[in-house]
Backbone as a printed PyTorch tensor [residue, N CA C, xyz], in Angstrom:
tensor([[[ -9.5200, -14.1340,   5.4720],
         [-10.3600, -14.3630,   6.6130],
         [ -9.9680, -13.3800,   7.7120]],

        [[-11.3330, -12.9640,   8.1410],
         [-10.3380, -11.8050,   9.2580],
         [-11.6700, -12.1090,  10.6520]],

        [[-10.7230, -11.6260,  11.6200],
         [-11.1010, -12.1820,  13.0310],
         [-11.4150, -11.0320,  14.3550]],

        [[-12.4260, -11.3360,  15.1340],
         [-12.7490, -10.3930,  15.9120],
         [-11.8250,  -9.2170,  15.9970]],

        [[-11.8240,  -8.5430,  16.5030],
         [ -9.9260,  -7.7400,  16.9380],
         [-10.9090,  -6.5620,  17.9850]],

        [[ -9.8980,  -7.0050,  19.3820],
         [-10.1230,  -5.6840,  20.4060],
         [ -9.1550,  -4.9310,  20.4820]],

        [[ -9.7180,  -3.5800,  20.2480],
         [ -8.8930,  -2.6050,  20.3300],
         [ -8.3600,  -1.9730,  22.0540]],

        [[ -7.4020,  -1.6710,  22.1260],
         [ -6.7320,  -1.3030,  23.7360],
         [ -6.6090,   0.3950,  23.9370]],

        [[ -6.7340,   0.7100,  24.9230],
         [ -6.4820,   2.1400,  24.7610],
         [ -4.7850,   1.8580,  25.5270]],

        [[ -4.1240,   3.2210,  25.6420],
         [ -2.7140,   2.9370,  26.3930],
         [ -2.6570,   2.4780,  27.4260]],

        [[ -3.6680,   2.5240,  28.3930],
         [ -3.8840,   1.7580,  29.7940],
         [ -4.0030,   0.0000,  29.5500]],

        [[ -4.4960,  -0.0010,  27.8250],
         [ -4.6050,  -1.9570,  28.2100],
         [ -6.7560,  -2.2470,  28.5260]],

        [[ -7.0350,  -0.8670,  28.7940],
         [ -8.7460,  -1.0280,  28.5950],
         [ -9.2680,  -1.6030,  27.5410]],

        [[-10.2750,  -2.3550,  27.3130],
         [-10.7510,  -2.3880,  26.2600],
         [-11.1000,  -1.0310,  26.2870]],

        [[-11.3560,  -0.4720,  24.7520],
         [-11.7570,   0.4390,  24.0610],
         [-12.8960,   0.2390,  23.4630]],

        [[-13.1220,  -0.5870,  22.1730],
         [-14.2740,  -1.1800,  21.5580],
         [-13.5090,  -2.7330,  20.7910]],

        [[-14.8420,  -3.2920,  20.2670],
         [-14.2330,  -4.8460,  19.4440],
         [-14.9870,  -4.5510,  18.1550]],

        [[-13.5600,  -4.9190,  17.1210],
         [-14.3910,  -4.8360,  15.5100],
         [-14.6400,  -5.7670,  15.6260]],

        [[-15.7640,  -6.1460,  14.3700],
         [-16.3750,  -7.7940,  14.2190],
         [-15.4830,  -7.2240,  12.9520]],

        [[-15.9560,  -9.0070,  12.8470],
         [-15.1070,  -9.9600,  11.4770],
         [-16.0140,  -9.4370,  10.1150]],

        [[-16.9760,  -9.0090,  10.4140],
         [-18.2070,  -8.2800,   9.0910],
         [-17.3350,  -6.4050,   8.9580]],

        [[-17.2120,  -5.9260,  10.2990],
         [-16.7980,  -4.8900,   9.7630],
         [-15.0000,  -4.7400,   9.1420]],

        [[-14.2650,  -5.5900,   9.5160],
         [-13.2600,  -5.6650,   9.1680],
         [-12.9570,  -5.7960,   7.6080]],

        [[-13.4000,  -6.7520,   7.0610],
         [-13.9210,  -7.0320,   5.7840],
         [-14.3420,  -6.5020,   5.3050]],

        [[-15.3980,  -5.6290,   5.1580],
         [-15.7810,  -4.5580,   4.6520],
         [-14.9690,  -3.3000,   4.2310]],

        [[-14.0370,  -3.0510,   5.7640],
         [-13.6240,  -1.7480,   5.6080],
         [-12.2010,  -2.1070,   4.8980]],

        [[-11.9190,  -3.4720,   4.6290],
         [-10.2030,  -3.8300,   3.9010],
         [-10.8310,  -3.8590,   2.6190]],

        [[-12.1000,  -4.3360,   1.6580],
         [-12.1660,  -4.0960,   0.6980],
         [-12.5960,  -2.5870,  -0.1310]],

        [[-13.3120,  -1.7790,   0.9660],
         [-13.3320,  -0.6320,   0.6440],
         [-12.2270,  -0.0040,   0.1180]],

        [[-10.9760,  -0.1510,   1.1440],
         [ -9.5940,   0.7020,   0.9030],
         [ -8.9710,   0.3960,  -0.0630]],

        [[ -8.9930,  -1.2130,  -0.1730],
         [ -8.6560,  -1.8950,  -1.7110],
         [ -9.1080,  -1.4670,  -2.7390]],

        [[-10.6160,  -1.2570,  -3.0940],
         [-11.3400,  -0.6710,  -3.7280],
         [-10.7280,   0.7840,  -4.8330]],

        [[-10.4960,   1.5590,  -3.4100],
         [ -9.8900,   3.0230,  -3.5630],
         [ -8.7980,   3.2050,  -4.6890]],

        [[ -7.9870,   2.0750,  -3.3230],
         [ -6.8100,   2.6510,  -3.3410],
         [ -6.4740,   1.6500,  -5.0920]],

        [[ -7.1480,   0.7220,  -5.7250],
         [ -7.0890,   0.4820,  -7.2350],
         [ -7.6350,   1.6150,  -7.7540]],

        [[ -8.3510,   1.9490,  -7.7300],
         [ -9.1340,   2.6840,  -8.4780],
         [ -8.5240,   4.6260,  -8.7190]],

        [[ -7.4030,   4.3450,  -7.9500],
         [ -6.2210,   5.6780,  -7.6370],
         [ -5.6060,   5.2350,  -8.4990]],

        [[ -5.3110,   3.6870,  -8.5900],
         [ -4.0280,   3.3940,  -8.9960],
         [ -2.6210,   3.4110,  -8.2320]],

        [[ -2.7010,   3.6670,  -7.0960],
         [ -1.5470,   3.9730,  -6.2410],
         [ -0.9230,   2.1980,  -5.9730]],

        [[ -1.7320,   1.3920,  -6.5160],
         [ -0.9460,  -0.0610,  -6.4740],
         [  0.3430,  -0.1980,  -7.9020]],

        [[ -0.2110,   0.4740,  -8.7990],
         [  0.2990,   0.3240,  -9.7470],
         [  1.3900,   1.5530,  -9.8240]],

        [[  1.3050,   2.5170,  -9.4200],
         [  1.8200,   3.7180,  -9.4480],
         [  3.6760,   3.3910,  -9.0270]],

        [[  3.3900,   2.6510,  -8.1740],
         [  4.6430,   2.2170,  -7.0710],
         [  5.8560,   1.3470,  -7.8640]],

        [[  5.0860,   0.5680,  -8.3190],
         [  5.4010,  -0.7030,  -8.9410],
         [  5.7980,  -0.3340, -10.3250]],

        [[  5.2740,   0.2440, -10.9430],
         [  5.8620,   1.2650, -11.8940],
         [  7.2400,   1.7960, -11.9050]],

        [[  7.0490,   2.8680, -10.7970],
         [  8.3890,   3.5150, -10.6020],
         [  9.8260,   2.6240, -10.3520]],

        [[  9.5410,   1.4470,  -9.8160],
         [ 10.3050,   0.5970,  -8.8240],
         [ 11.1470,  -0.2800, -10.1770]],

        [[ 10.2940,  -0.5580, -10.9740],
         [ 10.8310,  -1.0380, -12.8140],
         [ 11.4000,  -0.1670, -12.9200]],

        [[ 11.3260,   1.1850, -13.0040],
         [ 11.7680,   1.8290, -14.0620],
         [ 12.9210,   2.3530, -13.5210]],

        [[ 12.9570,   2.3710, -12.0360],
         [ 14.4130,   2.6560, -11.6830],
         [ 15.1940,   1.9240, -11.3690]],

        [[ 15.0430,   0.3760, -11.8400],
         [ 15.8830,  -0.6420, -11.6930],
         [ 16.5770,  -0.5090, -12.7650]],

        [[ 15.7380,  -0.3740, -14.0850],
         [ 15.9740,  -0.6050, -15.5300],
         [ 17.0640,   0.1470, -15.6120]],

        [[ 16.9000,   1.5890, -15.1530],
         [ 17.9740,   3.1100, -15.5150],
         [ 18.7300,   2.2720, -14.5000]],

        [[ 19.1570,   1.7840, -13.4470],
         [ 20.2270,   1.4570, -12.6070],
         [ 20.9600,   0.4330, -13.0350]],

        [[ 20.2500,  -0.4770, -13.9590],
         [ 21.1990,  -1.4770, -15.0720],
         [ 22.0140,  -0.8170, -16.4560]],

        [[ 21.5830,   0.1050, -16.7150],
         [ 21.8950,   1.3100, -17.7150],
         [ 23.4460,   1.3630, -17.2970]],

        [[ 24.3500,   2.0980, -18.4610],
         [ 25.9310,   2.7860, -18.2080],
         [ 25.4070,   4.2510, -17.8920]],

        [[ 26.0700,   4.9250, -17.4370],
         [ 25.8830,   6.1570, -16.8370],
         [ 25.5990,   7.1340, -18.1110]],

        [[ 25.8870,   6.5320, -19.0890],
         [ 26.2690,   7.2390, -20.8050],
         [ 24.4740,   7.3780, -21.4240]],

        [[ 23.9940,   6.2940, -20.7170],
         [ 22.6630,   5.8750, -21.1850],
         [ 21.7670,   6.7600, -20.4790]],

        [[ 22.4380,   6.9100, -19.4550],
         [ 21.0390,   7.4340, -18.9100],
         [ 21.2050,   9.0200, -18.5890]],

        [[ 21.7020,   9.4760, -19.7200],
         [ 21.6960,  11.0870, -20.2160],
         [ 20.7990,  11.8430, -20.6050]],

        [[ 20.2480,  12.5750, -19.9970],
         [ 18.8720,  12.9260, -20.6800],
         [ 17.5930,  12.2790, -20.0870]],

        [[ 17.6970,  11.7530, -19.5600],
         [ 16.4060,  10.3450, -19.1150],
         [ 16.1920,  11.4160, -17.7060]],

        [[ 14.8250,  11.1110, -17.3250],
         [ 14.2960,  11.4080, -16.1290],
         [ 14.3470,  10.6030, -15.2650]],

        [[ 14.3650,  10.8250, -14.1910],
         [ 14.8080,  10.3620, -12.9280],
         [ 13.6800,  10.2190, -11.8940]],

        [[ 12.0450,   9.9780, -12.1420],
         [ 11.3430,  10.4040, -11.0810],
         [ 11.1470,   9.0440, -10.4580]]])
């Protein structure tokens, strides 16, 4: 659920107000994307795989990539 939101300039002015229609919109768009990149999975990936090599003996992880 997402909710009016006024934006401030550095003075504390209003600037402009998103509505609750454009907010929503523009969070599933980026969601959208940013699956469809894969950059959700991309992360989460790496984050396994360098736990896994960090449970490893130092003997094990010879040769293995490191990215």
């Amino acid at each position: 659920m997402f909710y009016e939101t006024k934006v401030l300039d550095a003075y504390g002015k209003l600037k402009e107000i998103v509505s609750a229609e454009e907010l929503q919109s523009r969070h599933w768009k980026i969601f959208q994307s940013a699956e469809e990149n894969g950059s959700f999975f991309k992360k989460n990936a790496l984050k396994n795989q360098k736990s896994e090599n960090s449970k490893k003996t130092p003997s094990e992880n010879v040769g293995e990539d490191d990215y």
